[in-house]
N, C-alpha and C positions, 0 to 999 in steps of 0.2 A: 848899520850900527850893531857893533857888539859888546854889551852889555859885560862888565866885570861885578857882580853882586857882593855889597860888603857882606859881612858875619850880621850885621845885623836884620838883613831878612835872610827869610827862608830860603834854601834851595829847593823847595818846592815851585817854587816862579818859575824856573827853568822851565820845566813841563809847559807851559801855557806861552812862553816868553818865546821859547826858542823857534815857534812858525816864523814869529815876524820880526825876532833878530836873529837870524842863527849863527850859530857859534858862541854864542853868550855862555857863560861860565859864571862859579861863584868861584870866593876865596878858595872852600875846601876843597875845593879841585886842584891846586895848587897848594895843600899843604897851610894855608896862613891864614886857619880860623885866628890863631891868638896873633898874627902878625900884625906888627905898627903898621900905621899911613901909608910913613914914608916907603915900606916896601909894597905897600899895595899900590900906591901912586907908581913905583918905579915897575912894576909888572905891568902896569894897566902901559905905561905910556911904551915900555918896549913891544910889547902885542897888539895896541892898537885898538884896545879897550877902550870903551867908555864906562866908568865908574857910576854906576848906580847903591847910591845910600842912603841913607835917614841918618848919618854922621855929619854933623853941621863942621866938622877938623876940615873934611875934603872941598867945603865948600871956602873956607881961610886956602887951604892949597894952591886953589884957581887963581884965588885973587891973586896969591904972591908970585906964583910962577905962572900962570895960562895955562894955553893949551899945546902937545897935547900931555896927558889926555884929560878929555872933555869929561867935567861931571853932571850928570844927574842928580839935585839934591832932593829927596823926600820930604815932604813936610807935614806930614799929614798923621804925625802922633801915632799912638796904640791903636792898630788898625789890626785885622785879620788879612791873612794869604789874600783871600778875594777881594779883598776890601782895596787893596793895595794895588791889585792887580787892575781890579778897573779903573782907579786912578790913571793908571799906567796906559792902559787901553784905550780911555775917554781921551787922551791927550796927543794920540797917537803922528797925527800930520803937523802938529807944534814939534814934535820928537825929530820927525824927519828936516822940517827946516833949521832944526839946529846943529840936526846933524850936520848939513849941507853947507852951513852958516860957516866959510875957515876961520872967521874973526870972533864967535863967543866961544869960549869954554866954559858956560855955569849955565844951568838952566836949574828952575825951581819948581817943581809940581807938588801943587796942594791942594 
């Protein structure tokens, strides 16, 4: 799985994220910190991203079109870099079977 990071968390995740997805990416790598959805959603789904956000828009996108690409929604409010990340980490073999999962596109970690 590789991770497309919206603007809303840090690009500091990469650091810690990228052992055990690699090739994960944020927006700014790509130029679309102030980019809409819809072009985040259309970059995630031509490269083969999976959208990780705390933007409840991407988790409406899934519903109305699937996958791909597949989101990660955050749930888990004003959290710090670490704070976020061990969510992330804590959930780690739920992350791979959804990866692996071709029929969901939405997963929700909180």
């Amino acid at each position: 799985m590789r991770f497309l990071l919206d603007n809303n968390l840090s690009p500091r995740l990469l650091g810690s994220l990228s052992q055990r997805y690699p090739g994960s990416s944020h927006v700014r790598d790509f130029s679309l910190a102030r980019a809409d959805d819809a072009v985040i959603w259309s970059l995630a789904k031509e490269r083969g991203f999976t959208i990780l956000s705390k933007d409840a828009d991407f988790h409406q996108l899934s519903l109305l079109f699937g996958a791909p690409p597949k989101v990660v929604w955050l749930r888990v409010g004003n959290r710090s870099t670490n704070q976020i990340l061990a969510v992330i980490e804590s959930r780690g073999s739920e992350l791979l079977a959804f990866e692996s999962d071709e029929n969901a596109a939405f997963f929700a970690l909180s």
